[in-house]
VMD Tcl script that draws the C-alpha trace (Angstrom):
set ca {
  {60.16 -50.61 30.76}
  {62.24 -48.92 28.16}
  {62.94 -50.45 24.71}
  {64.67 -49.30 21.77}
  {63.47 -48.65 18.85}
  {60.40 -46.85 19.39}
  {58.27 -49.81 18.30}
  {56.79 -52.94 20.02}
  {57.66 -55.61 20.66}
  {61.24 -54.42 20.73}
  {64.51 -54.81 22.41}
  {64.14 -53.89 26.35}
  {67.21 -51.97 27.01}
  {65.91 -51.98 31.16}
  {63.17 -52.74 33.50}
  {62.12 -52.72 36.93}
  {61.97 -55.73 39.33}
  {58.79 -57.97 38.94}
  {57.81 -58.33 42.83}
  {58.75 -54.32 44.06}
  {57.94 -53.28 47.51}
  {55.84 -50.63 46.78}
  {56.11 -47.14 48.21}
  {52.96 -45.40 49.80}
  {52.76 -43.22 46.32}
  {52.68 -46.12 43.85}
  {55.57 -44.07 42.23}
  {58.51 -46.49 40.78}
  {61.49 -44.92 38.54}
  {63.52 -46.33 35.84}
  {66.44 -44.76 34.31}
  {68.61 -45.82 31.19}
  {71.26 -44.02 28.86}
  {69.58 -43.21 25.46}
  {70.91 -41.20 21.81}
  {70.29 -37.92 20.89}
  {67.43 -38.27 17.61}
  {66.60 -42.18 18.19}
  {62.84 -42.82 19.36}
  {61.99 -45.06 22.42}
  {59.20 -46.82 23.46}
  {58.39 -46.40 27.49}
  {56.01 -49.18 28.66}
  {53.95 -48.89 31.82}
  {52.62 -52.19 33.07}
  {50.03 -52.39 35.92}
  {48.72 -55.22 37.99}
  {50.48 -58.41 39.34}
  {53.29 -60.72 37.02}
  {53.65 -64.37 37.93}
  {56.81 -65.54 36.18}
  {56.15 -69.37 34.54}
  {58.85 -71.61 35.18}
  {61.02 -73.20 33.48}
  {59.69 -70.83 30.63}
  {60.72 -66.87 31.29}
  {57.34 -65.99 29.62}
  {55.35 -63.26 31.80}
  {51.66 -63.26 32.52}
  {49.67 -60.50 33.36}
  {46.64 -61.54 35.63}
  {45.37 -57.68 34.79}
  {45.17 -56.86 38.62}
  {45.80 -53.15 39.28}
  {46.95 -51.49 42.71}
  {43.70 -50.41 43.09}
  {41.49 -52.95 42.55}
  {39.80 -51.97 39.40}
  {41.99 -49.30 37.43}
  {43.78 -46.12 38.33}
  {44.87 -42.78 36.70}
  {48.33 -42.46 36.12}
  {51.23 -40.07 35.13}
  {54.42 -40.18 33.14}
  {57.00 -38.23 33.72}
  {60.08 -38.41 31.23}
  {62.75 -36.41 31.43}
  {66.17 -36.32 29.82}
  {69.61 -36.37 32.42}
  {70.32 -34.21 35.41}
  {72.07 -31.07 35.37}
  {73.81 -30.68 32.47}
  {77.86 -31.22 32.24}
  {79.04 -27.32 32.75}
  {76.01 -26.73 35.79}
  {79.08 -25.73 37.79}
  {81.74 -22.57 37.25}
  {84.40 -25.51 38.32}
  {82.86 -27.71 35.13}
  {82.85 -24.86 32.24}
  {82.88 -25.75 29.00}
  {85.57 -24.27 26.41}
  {84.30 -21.91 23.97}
  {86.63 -21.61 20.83}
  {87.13 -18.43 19.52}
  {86.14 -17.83 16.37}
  {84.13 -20.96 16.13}
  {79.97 -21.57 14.71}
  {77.69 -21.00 17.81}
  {77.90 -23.97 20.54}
  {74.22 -25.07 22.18}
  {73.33 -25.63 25.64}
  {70.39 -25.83 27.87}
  {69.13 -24.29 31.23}
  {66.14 -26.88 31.87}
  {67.67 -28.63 34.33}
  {70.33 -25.84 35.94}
  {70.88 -25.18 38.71}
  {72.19 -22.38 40.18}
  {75.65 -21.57 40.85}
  {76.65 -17.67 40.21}
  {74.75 -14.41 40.32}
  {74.93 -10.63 38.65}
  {73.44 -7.56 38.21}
  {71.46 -8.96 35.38}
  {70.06 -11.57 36.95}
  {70.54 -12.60 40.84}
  {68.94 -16.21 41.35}
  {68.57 -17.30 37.77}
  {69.58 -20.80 36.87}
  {72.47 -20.82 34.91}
  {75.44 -22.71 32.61}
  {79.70 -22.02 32.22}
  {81.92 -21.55 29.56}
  {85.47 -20.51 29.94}
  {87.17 -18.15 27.46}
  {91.46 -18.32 27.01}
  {93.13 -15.19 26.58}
  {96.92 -16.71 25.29}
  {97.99 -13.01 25.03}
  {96.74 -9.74 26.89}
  {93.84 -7.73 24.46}
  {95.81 -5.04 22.26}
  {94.21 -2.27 21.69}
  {92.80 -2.84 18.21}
  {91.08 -5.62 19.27}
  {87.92 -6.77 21.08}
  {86.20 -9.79 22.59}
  {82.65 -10.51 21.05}
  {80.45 -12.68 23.41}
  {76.32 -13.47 22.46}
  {73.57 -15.61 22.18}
  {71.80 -14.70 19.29}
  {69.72 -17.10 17.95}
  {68.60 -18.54 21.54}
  {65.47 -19.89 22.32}
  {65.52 -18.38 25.72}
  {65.55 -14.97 27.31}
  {69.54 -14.60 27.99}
  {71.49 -13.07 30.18}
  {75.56 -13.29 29.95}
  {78.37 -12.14 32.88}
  {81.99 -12.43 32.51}
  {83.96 -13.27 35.43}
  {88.04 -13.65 36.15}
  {87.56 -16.34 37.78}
  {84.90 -18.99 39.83}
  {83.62 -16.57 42.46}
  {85.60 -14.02 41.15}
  {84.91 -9.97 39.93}
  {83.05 -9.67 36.71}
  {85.24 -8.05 34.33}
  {82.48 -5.69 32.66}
  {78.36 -4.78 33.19}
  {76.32 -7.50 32.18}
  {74.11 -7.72 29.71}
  {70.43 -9.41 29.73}
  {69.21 -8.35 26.13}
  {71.41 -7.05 23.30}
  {70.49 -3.43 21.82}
  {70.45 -4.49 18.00}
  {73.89 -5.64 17.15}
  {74.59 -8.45 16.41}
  {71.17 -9.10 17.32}
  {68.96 -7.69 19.87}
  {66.76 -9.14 22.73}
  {65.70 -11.47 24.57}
  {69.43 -12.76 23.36}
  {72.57 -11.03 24.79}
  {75.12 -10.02 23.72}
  {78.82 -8.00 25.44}
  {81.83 -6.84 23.68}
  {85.22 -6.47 25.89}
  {88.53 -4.51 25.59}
  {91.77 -4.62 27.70}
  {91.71 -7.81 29.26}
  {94.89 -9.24 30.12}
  {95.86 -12.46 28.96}
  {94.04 -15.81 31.13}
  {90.75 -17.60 31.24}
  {87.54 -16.28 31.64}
  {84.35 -17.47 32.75}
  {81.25 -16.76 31.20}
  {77.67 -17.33 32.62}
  {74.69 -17.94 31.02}
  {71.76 -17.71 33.18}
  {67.48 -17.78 32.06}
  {65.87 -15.55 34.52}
  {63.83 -18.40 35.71}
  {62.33 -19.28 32.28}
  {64.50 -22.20 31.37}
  {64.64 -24.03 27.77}
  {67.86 -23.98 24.95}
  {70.32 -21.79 24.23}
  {73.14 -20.62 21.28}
  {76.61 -18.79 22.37}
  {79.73 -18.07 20.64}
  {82.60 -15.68 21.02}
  {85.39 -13.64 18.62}
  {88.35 -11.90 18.77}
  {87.85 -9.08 16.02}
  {90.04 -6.25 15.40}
  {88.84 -2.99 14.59}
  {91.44 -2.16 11.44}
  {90.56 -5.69 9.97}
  {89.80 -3.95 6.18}
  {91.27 -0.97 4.36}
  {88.15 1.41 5.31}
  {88.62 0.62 8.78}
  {92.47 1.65 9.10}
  {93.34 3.25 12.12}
  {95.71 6.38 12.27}
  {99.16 6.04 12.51}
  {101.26 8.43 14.20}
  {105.20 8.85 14.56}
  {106.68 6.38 17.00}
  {105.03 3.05 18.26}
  {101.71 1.94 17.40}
  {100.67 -0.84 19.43}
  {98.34 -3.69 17.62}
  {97.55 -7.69 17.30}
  {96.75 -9.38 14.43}
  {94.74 -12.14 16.32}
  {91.75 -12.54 14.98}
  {91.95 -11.03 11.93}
  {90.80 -12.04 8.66}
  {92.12 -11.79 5.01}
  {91.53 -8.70 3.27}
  {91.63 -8.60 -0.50}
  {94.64 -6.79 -1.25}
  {96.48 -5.24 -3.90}
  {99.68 -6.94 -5.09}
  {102.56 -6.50 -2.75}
  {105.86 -8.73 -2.72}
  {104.36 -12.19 -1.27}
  {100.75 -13.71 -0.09}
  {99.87 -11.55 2.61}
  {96.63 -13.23 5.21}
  {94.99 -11.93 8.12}
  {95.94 -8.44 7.68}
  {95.36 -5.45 9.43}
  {95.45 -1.65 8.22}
  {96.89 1.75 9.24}
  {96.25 5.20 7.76}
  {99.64 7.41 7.77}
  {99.70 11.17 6.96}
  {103.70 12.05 6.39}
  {104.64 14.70 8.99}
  {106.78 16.16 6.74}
  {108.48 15.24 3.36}
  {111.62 12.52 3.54}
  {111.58 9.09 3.90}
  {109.06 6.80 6.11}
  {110.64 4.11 7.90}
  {108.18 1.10 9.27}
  {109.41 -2.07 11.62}
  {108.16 -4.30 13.34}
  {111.29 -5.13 14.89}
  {112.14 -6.39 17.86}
  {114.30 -3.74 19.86}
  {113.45 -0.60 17.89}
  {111.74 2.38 19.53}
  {113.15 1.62 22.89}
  {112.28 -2.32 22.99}
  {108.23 -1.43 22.39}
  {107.91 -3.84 19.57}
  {107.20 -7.17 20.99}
  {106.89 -9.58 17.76}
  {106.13 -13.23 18.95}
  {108.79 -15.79 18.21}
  {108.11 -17.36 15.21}
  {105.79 -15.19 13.90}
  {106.54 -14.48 10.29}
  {104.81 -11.11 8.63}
  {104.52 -8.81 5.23}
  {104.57 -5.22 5.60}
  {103.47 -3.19 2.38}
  {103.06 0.59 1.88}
  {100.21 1.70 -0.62}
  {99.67 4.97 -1.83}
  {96.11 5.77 0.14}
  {95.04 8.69 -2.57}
  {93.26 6.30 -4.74}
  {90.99 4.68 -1.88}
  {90.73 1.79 -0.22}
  {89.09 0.55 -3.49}
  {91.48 1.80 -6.09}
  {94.92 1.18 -4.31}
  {97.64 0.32 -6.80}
  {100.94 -2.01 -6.31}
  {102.59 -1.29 -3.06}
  {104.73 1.46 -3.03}
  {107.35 -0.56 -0.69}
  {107.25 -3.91 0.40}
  {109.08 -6.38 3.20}
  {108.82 -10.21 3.63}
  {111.08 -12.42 5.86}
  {114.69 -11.99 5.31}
  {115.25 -9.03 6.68}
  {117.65 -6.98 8.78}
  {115.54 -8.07 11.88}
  {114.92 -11.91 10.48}
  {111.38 -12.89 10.55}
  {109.76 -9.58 11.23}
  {110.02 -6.45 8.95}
  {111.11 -3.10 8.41}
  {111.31 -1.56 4.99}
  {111.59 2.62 4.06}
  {110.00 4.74 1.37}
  {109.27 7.86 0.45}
  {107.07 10.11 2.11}
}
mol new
graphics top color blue
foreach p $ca { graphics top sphere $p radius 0.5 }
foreach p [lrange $ca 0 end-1] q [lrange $ca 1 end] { graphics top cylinder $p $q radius 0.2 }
display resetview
């Protein structure tokens, strides 16, 4: 009998049937939906109930299965497989988002990989809205597990994995047992992502980022003449010097002038041959600082574009070089 509560007497939320045939083991189960944090009381009863009628009072003569008394066990265990068991079933991981928990108790097994062939494992699916530019990169781990870890990316259910596994991370952002991969180039789409235990079972963290690798001043990459492909997404606000409007989730590009003039910089759509592919919609401040000072020193923007624009919501602006 289960009650709720965790005290007794208390509310009996199910129970088995008085009169049961019994099987040859003596084993009877009993199942009932229960609440994450709330205690229950489990109540084994032994020996033979006569119901009193009219009353629904029961009476325990004391008269166990064996005669005298017996030795039993309890066994208590919490669901069946859990909700993303199966590739087909994966659970959503939002990018950018606090670590998500799950647990490989009760896996089964459904995938395989380099890492770990037989393990029992869990799914989450990852979704690429745009292909991976190359400033950016996916950031997949499970640091702060509980269990030893492995992680495989795959294109699809039964599909190629899309880099080497990993079974324990080398030190950043954390290192083993938990895991931890970091992925380039993918095109846009949903990927799955197995988590499997090596046989060992027991609770697990995972979480995954886009980052970009010119997120901050220091990190600027080099800008040459021509088209410089990047994405913004995932991105965070740098603090910047003032420039004409609010500028937020920012990225940064070092530019040595090839030779004295003026620089021109767009983001345009059509320019340089079509390259520029600016979403539509997708509003964005261009600023040019003097870089002599350092990243830390940087004075008001040199030059400076915000919506309005020959090209409309995207920029282009000049100064000189």
């Amino acid at each position: 009998r289960i009650e709720a509560g965790g005290a007794c007497p208390a509310t009996t939320m199910v129970a088995t049937p008085i009169f049961v045939a019994r099987c040859v083991s003596g084993i009877q189960t009993i199942s009932s939906a229960v609440t994450a944090g709330n205690w229950y009381a489990v109540s084994v009863q032994g020996g033979l109930c006569i119901q009193v009628t009219p009353a629904a009072a029961l009476i325990g003569v004391g008269q166990m299965p064996g005669g005298t008394t017996d030795q039993y066990t309890l066994s208590v265990a919490i669901g069946g497989p859990p909700s993303n068991d199966l590739c087909a079933s994966a659970s959503a991981l939002t990018l950018g988002a606090a670590a998500v928990g799950g647990n490989l108790a009760l896996a089964t097994n459904d995938g395989t990989s380099a890492c770990d062939l037989t393990g029992m494992d869990t799914w989450h699916s990852i979704t690429l809205a745009s292909a991976m530019a190359g400033n950016q990169t996916l950031n997949i781990d499970t640091c702060g597990s509980a269990t030893d870890t492995v992680i495989s990316v795959f294109d699809a259910c039964g599909g190629t994995e899309v880099a080497p596994c990993n079974d324990d991370a080398t030190g950043t952002p954390c290192a083993g047992p938990a895991s931890a991969m970091s992925l380039t180039g993918l095109a846009a789409g949903t990927y799955r992502v197995r988590v499997s235990d090596k046989g060992l079972g027991g609770s697990y963290l995972i979480k995954a980022a886009l980052v970009v690798s010119n997120d901050e001043c220091a990190g600027a990459l080099v800008a040459v003449d021509g088209v410089n492909a990047f994405a913004t997404g995932g991105a965070t606000t740098s603090v910047s010097p003032a420039a004409c409007s609010s500028i937020t989730k920012d990225v940064w590009f070092d530019y040595v002038a090839s030779a004295t003039g003026t620089i021109s910089v767009t983001n345009c759509p059509g320019n340089d041959a079509g390259a520029s592919n600016v979403p539509s919609g997708w509003d964005s401040v261009i600023a040019i600082y003097d870089a002599a000072p350092g990243c830390g020193a940087l004075g008001a923007a040199l030059s400076c574009a915000d919506g309005g624009g020959a090209c409309g919501a995207a920029e282009s602006l000049a100064s000189a070089a």
